[in-house]
C-alpha angles and dihedrals in degrees: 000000000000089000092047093057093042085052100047083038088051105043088039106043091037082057089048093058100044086056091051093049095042082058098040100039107013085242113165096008103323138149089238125211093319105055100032074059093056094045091061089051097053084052090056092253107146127234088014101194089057088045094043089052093037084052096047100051082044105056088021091055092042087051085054099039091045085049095051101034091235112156087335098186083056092044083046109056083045108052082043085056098046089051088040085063096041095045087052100035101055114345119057092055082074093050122230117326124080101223091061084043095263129164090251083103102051093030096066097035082051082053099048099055086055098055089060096040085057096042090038111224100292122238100297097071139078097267085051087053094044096049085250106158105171105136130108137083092311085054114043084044081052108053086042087054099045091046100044079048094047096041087044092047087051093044095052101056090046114105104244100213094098117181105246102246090054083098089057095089119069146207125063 
């Protein structure tokens, strides 16, 4: 079971990086910080490079944090708010699948931040290290409930009149 969880952390928290550092630095193919800063204009975030970079550490640091196993619930709720954002930003408007710009992407990266944050890392991580032992029901409610807050708080102070090719760019 411990192998299993360092694998899902690592594969998932790893994605969730490379994502963060396309969109900050333009790293493997990205828009970099400037258009990921005109894509959250076009999706009525304001200022948008703030919220670009904002955006990016945060995704960038909860990719980190679910990799290594370091305060998960907290890695969690963040990386659950950050694909909250992007599902209902860009993506839901184009239904499930990926290839037509669906949720499915951030859905199951978003899910699978909550399954860890219920079964907590496992023993070969940095809360394990650190006798950090947040992980169960509490928790896993927890970190859903802090991310949907967090992603709902970010979405309702966004101005809702986004430039049409603002769902062009993919990826949570």
């Amino acid at each position: 079971m411990n192998l299993g969880l360092l694998i899902l952390r690592v594969v998932f928290g790893l994605t969730l990086t490379a994502h963060s550092v396309q969109k900050l630095f333009g790293w493997f193919g990205g828009p970099g910080i400037a258009g990921t800063a005109k894509m959250m204009e076009q999706l009525g975030f304001r200022p948008p490079r703030l919220q670009a970079v904002v955006a990016c550490l945060i995704e960038g640091g909860a990719g980190l944090a679910l990799a290594t196993g370091l305060l998960t619930p907290l890695a969690a709720a963040a990386v659950i708010s950050v694909m909250f954002v992007a599902a209902v930003s860009v993506h839901l408007p184009k239904g499930f699948f990926i290839q037509k710009g669906g949720f499915e992407y951030s859905l199951a990266l978003a899910a699978g931040a909550l399954a860890v944050a219920f079964t907590g890392p496992g023993a070969i991580s940095a809360d394990a290290a650190l006798g950090i032992d947040r992980s169960g029901p509490s928790w896993g409610f927890a970190a859903l409930a802090i991310g949907l807050v967090g992603g709902g708080l970010q979405l309702m102070a966004r101005r809702r009149s986004p430039v049409p090719n603002a769902s062009d760019h993919q990826g949570g």
